[in-house]
C-alpha positions as CSV (number, residue, x, y, z in Angstrom):
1,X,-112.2,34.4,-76.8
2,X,-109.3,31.6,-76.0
3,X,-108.2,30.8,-79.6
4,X,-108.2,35.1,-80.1
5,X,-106.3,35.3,-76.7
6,X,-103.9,32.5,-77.7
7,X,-103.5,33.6,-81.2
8,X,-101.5,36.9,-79.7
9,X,-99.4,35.2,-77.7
10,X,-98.2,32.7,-80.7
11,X,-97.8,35.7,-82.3
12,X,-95.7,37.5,-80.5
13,X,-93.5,34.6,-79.5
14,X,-93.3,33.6,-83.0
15,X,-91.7,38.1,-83.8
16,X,-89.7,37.3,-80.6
17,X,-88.1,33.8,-82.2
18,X,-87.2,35.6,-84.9
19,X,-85.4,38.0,-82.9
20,X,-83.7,35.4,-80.7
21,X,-82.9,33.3,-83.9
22,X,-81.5,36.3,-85.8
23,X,-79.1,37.5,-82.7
24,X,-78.5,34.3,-82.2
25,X,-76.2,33.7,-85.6
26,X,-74.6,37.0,-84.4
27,X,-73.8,35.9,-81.0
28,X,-72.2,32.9,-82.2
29,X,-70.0,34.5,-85.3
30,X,-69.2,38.1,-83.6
31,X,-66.3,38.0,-81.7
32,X,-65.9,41.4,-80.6
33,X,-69.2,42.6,-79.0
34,X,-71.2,39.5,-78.6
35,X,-75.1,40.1,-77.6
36,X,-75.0,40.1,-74.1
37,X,-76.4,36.8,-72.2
38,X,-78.2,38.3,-69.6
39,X,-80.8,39.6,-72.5
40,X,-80.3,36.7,-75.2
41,X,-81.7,34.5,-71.4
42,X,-84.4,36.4,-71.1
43,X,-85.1,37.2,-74.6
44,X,-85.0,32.6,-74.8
45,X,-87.2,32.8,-71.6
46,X,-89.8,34.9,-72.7
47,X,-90.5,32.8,-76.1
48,X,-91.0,29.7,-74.3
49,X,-93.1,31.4,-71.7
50,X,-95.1,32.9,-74.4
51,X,-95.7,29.9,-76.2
52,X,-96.6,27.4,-73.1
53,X,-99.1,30.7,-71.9
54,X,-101.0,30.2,-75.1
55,X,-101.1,26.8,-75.4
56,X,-102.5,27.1,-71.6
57,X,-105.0,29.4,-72.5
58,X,-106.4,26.8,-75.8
59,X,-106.1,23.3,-73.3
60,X,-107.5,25.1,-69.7
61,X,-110.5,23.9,-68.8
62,X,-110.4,25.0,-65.5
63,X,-111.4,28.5,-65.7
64,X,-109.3,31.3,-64.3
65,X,-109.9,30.2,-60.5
66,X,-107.4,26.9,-60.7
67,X,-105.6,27.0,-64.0
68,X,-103.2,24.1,-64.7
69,X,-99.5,23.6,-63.9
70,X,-98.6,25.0,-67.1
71,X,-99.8,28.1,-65.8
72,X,-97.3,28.1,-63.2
73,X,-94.7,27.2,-65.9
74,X,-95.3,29.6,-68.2
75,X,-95.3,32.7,-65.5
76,X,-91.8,31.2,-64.4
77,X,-90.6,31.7,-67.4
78,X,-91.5,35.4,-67.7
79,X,-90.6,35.8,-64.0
80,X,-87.0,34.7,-64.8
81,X,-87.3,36.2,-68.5
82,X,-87.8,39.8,-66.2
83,X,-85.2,39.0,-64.0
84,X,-82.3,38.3,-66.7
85,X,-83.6,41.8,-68.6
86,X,-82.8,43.7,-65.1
87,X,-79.4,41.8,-64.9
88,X,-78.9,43.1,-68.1
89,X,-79.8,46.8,-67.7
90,X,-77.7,46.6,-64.2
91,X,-75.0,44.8,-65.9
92,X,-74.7,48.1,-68.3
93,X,-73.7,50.2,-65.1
94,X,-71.3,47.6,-63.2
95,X,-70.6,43.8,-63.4
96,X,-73.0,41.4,-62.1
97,X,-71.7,39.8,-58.8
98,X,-72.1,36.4,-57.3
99,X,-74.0,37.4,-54.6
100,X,-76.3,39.8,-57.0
101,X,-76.5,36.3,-59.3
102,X,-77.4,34.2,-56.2
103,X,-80.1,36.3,-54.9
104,X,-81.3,36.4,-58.3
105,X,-81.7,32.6,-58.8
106,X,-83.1,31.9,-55.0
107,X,-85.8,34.7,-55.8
108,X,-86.9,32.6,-58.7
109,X,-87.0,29.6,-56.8
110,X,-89.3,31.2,-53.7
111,X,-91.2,33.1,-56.9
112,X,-92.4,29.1,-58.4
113,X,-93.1,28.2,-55.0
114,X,-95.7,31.3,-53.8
115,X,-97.1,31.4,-57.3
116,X,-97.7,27.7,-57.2
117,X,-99.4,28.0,-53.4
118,X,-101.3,30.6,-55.6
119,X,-102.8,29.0,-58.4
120,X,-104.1,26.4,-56.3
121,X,-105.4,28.4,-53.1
122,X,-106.0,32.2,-54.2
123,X,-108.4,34.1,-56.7
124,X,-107.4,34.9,-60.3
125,X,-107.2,38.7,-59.7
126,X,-104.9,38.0,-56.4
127,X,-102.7,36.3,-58.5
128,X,-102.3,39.0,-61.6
129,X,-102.2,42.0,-58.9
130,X,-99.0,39.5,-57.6
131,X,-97.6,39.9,-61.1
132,X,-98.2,43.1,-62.2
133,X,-96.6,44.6,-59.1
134,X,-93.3,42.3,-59.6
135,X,-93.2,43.4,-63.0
136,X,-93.8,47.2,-61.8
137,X,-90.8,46.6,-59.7
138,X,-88.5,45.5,-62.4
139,X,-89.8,48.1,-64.5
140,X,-88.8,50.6,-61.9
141,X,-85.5,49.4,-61.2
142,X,-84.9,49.1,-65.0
143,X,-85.7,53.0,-65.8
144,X,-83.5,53.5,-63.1
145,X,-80.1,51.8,-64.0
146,X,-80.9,53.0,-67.9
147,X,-81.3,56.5,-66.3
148,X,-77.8,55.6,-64.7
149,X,-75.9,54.8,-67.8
150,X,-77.6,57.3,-70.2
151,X,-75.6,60.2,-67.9
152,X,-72.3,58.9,-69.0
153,X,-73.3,57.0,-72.4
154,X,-76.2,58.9,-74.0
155,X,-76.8,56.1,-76.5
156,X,-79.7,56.7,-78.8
157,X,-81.1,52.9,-78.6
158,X,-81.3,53.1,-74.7
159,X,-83.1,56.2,-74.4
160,X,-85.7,54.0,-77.0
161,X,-85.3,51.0,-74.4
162,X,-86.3,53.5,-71.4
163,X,-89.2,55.1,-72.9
164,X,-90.2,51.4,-73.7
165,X,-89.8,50.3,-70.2
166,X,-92.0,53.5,-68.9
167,X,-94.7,52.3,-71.3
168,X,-94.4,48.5,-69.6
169,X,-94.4,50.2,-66.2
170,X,-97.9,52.2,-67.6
171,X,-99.8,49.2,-69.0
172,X,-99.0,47.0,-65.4
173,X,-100.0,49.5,-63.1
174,X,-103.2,50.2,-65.5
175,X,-103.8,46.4,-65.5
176,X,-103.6,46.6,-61.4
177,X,-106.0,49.9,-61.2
178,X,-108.8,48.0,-63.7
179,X,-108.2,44.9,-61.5
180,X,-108.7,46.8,-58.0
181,X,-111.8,48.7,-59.6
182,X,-113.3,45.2,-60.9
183,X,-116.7,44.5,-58.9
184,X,-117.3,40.6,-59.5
185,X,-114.6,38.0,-59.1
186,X,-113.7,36.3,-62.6
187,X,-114.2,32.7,-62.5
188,X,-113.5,31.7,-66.5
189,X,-111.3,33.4,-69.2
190,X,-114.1,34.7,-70.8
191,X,-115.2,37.1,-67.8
192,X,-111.6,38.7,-68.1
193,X,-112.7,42.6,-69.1
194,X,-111.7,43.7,-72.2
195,X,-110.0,46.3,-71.1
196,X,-107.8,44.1,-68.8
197,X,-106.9,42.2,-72.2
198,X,-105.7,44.7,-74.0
199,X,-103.6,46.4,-71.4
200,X,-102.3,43.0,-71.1
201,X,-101.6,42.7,-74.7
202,X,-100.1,46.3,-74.9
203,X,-97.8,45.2,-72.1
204,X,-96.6,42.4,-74.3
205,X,-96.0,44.5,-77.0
206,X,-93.7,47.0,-75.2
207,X,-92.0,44.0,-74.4
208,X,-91.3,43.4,-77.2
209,X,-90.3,46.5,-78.4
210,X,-88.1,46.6,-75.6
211,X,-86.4,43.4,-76.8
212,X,-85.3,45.8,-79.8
213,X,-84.3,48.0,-78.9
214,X,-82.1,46.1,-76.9
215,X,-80.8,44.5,-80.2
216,X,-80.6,47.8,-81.6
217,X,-78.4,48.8,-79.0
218,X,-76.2,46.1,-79.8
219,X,-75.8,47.2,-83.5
220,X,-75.2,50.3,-82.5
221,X,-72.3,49.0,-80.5
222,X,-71.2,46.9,-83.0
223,X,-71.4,49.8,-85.7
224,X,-69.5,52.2,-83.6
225,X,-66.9,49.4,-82.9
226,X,-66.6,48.8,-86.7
227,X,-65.8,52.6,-87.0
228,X,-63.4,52.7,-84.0
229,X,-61.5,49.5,-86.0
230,X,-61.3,51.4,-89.2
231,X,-60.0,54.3,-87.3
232,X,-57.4,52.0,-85.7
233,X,-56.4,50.2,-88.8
234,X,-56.1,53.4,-90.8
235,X,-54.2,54.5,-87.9
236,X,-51.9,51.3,-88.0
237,X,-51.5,52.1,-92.0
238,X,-50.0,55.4,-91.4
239,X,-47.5,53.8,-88.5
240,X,-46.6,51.2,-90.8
241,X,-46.1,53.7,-93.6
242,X,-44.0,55.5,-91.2
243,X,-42.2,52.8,-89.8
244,X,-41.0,51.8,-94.1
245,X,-39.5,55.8,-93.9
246,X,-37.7,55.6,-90.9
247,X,-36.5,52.1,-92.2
248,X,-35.5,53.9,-95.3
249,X,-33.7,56.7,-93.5
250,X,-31.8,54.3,-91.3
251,X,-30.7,52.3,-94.6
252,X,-29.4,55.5,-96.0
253,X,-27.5,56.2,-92.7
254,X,-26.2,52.8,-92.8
255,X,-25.2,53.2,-96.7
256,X,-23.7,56.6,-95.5
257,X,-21.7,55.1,-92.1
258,X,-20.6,52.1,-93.8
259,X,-19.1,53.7,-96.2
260,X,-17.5,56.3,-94.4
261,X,-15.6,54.5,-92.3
262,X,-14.0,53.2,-95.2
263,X,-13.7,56.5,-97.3
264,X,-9.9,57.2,-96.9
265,X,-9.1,53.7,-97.8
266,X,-11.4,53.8,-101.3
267,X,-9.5,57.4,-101.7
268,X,-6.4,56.0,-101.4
269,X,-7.1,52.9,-104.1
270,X,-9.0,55.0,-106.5
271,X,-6.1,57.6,-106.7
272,X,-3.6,54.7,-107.5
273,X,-5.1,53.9,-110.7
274,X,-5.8,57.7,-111.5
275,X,-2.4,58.4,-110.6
276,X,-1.0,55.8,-112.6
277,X,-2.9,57.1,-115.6
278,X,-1.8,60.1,-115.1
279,X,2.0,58.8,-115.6
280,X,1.1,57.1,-118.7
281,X,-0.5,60.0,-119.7
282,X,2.5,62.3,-119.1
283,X,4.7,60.0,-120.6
284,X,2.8,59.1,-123.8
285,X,2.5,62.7,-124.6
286,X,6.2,63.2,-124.3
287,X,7.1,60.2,-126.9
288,X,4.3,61.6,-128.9
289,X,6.4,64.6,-128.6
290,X,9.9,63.3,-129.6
291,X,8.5,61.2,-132.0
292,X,10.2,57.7,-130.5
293,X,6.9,56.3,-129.9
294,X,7.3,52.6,-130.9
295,X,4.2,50.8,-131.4
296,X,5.0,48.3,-128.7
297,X,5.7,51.4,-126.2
298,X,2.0,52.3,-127.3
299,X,0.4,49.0,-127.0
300,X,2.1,48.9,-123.8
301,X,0.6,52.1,-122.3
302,X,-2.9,51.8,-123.5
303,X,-2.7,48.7,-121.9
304,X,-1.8,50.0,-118.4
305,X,-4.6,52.8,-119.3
306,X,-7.1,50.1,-119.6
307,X,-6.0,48.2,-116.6
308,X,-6.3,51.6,-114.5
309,X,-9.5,52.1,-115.9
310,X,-11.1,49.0,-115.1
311,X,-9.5,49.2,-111.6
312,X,-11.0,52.2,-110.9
313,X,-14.4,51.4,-112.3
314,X,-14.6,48.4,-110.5
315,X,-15.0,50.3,-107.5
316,X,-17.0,53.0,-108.6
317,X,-19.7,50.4,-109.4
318,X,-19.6,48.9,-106.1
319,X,-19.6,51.6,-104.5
320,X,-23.0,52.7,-106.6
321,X,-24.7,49.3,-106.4
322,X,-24.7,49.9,-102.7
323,X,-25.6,53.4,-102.7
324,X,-28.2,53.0,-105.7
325,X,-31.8,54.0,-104.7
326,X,-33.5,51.0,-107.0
327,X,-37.2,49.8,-105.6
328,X,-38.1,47.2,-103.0
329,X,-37.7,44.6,-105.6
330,X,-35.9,40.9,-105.8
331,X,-33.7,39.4,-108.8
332,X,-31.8,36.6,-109.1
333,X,-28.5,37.3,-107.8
334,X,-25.2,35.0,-107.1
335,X,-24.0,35.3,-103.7
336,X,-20.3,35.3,-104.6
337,X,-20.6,38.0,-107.2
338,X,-21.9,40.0,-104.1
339,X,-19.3,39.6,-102.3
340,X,-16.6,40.2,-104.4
341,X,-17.7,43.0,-105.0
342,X,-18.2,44.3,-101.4
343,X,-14.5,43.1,-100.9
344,X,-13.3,45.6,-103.6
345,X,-14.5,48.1,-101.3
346,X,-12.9,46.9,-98.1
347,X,-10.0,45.4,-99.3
348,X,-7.8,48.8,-99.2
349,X,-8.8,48.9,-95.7
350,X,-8.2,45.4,-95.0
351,X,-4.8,45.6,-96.6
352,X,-3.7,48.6,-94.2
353,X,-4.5,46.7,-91.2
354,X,-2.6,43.7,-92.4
355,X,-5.9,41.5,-92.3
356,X,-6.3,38.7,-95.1
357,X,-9.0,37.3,-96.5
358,X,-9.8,33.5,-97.0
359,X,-12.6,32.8,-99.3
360,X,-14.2,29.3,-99.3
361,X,-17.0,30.0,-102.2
362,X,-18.7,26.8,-102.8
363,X,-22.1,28.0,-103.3
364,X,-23.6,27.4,-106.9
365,X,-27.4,28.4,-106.0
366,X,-28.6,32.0,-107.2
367,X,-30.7,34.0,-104.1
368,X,-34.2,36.2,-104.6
369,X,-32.8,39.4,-103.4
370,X,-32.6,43.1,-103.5
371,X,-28.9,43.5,-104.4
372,X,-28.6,46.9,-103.0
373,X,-30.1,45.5,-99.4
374,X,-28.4,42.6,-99.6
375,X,-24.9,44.2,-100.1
376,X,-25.3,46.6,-97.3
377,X,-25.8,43.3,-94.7
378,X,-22.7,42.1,-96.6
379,X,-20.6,45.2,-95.6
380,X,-22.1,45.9,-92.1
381,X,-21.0,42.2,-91.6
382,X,-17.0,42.5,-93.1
383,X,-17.2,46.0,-91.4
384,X,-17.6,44.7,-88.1
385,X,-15.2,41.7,-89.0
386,X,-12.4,44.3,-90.1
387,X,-13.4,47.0,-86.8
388,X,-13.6,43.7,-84.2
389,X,-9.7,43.1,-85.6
390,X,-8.6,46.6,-85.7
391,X,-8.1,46.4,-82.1
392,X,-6.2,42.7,-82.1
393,X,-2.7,42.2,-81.3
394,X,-2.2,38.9,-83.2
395,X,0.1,38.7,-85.9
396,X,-2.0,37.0,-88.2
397,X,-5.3,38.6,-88.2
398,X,-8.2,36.6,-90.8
399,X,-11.3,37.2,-92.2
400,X,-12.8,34.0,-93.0
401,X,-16.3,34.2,-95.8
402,X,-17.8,31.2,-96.7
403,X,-20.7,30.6,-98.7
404,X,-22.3,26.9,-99.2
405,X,-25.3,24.9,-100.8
406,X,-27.2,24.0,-98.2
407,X,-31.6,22.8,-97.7
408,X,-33.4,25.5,-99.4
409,X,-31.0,27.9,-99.7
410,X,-27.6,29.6,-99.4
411,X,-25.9,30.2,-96.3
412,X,-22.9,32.5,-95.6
413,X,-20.6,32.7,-93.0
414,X,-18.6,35.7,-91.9
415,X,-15.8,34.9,-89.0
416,X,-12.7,36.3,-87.6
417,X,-10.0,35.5,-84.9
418,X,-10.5,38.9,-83.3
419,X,-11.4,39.2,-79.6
420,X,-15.0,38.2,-80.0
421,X,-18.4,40.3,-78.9
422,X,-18.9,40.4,-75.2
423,X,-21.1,37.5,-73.5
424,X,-23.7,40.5,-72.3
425,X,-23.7,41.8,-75.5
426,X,-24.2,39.0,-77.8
427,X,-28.1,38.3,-76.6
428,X,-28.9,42.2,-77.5
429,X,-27.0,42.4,-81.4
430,X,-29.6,42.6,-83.4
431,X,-31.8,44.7,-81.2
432,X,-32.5,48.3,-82.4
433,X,-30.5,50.6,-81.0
434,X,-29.3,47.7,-78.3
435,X,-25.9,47.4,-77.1
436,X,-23.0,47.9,-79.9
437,X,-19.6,46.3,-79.6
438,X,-17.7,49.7,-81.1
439,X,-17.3,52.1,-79.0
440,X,-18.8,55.2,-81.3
441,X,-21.8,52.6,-83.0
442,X,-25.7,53.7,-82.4
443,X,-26.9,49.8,-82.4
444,X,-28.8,49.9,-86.1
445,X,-26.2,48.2,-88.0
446,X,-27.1,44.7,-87.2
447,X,-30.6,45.5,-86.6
448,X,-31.1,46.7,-89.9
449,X,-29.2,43.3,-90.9
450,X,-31.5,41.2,-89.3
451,X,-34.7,43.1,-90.9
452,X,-33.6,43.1,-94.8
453,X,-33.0,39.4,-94.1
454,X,-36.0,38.4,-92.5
455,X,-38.1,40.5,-95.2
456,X,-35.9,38.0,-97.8
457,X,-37.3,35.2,-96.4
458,X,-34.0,34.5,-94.5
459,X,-32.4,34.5,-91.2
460,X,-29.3,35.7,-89.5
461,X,-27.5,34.8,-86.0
462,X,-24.4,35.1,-84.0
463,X,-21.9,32.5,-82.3
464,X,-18.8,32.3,-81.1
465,X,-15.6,31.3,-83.8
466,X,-13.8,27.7,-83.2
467,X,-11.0,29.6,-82.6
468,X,-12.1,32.4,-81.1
469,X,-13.4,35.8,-82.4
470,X,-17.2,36.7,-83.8
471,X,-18.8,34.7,-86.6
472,X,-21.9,35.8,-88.0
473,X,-24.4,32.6,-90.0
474,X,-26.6,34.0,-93.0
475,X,-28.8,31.7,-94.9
476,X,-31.2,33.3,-97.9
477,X,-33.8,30.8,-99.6
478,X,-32.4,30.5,-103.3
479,X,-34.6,30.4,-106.3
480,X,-36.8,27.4,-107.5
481,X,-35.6,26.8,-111.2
């Protein structure tokens, strides 16, 4: 009878170990839904209860009236093992307080000390009636928070953990009925009934069933948590997909607003080469005409025709190197061929409002870039520069571009002697649609700067000139020959 009796409980603490082993790994890795304590406790508890009950039951040789100490140990353990798996279905409906954790421990404590004064002064049935009417208790209690949180969480794995939990409450008030209807007191294991075995057995069982379906709840939690992260990060695809639009359509508005503000200037240079085409034109065909046309008159005016050409060409280009609509993709570039040819777009403009232009192009490095990004930073930046002096009264107004070799890369400067940016201003620049120094700009100019920089690898600021005005530092990494 003991090595059967103790058999069942290796048994079943060996299925729980695996349990407790298994969620263990999980507990430790997961990060976002860990196992909850309270039951991983009680779930620890019950093993080692389990396995000190049987080796008890295979080492007593004091019958069931005085058991040893180990007996006392080992119902401890399930004591505290039942009072961490109510924690944990109480802990579903609302956090666990101090007070609610103090009680819990004190209980334990006056719990080892009656059930000690028991196994040495009352009768085995005394003692199991004791038990099974704590464990109804929890039982109760238990049935009663899961009732409680099914009502706003109908989880499938904790209507499984309740009908569990009725069954425990079933088998410990059945084991109380056989003992009140016993009619001899049992004074070794061997006298325990049979019946009174297996309900005890049956009980375990459920228990352990129960400590399933509590992990099942958890991987259900951590299933539907899974889902809700996929949901999120497909949501987060679409923003970000959304976001690279947006970013798009602002680029275009830049291209479009950069421009602009510069169209009658780029008018007026592209219609002095056209118009003086036209004059050559006009006039060749009149010697051709006459018949005077000397061949140095001709070499003469196909020359001019060329120049005008090339003139006007040259600023077709850059205009359509800015406005171009190439991929997301880097080449090697050089800096100073960039900004050449962003200052045969501005420099109409620039010659209107009596502004010069001091170039200091020392760089030798060659940049990973998207041209077309890359040349729009270049004429927000003069933009600003030629706007920012538009407004000055000095008599000598200067733009002053630099580009130099310097650790890792190429870094540009853009300065003028204009009236500067505002103190207030200057922390907000290069937030979107933050505070703009012109008095009709939206704030995305210099926010869109600072993004096709950073996405180059690169960085962007603003300080004050030496001599006053704005000056604007770009550095791009170059490329690694």
């Amino acid at each position: 009878m003991k090595p059967l009796l103790a058999l069942y409980f290796f048994i079943l603490a060996a299925i729980q170990f695996g349990l407790l082993a298994g969620f263990f790994r999980s507990y430790k890795t997961e990060n976002l839904n860990k196992p909850s304590p309270y039951w991983m406790g009680s779930l620890t508890a019950n093993v080692l209860g389990l396995t000190i009950f049987g080796i008890g039951i295979l080492a007593n040789q004091s019958g069931a009236v005085k058991p040893e100490f180990n007996f006392t140990i080992a119902n401890s353990l399930f004591y505290i093992s039942g009072t961490l798996q109510l924690l944990f279905c109480w802990s579903l409906n609302t956090p666990i307080s101090r007070n609610i954790k103090t009680t819990a421990i004190s209980s334990t404590v006056v719990f080892i000390i009656i059930f000690e004064w028991m196994r040495i002064s009352s009768s085995f049935e005394l003692r199991t009636t004791f038990l099974c009417v704590i464990a109804a208790l929890f039982y109760a209690l238990q049935i009663f928070q899961l009732k409680l949180k099914r009502n706003s969480a109908p989880y499938l794995q904790l209507t499984y953990l309740q009908y569990v939990t009725g069954a425990e409450l079933f088998f410990s008030i059945g084991r109380i009925v056989i003992l009140s209807m016993n009619s001899y007191s049992i004074q070794t294991i061997g006298e325990v009934p049979q019946i009174l075995v297996f309900f005890t057995i049956a009980q375990l069982v459920m228990n352990t069933l129960a400590y399933i379906a509590i992990g099942a709840y958890w991987t259900e939690l951590m299933v539907l948590s899974n889902v809700k992260i996929l949901d999120e990060n497909q949501e987060i695809k679409a923003l970000l997909l959304e976001r690279e639009c947006l970013i798009r359509s602002l680029l275009k508005l830049n291209k479009t607003a950069s421009t602009g503000a510069l169209s009658a200037s780029i008018a007026h240079e592209l219609n002095q080469p056209l118009g003086a085409s036209q004059l050559n034109i006009q006039f060749l065909q009149k010697k051709l005409m006459e018949r005077s046309l000397t061949p140095e008159q001709n070499q003469e005016i196909l020359a001019a025709l060329l120049a005008d050409n090339q003139r006007a060409a040259n600023i077709i280009q850059s205009l359509k190197s800015i406005f171009s609509e190439s991929k997301i993709r880097v080449e090697k570039s050089d800096i100073n061929e960039l900004i050449e040819s962003v200052l045969r777009i501005t420099r109409p403009e620039m010659q209107e409002k009596n502004i010069q232009v001091i170039l200091k192009l020392d760089s030798s490095n060659r940049v990973n870039i998207n041209r077309s990004e890359v040349l729009q930073v270049l004429l927000n930046l003069i933009n600003n520069a030629i706007q920012g002096l538009s407004g000055s009264t000095s008599s000598s107004k200067t733009i002053q571009i630099q580009s130099l070799n310097v650790n890792n890369g190429v870094e540009l400067l853009v300065a003028d002697n204009g009236p500067g940016i505002d103190a207030q201003k200057s922390s907000q620049l290069f937030e979107l649609l933050g505070e703009s120094n012109k008095p009709s700009g939206m704030g995305l100019g210099l926010w869109l700067c600072r993004y096709i920089v950073s996405r180059h690898g690169g960085h962007i600021n603003y300080a004050e000139a030496p001599g006053g005005g704005a000056l604007f530092r770009l550095t791009l990494p170059f490329v690694q020959d």
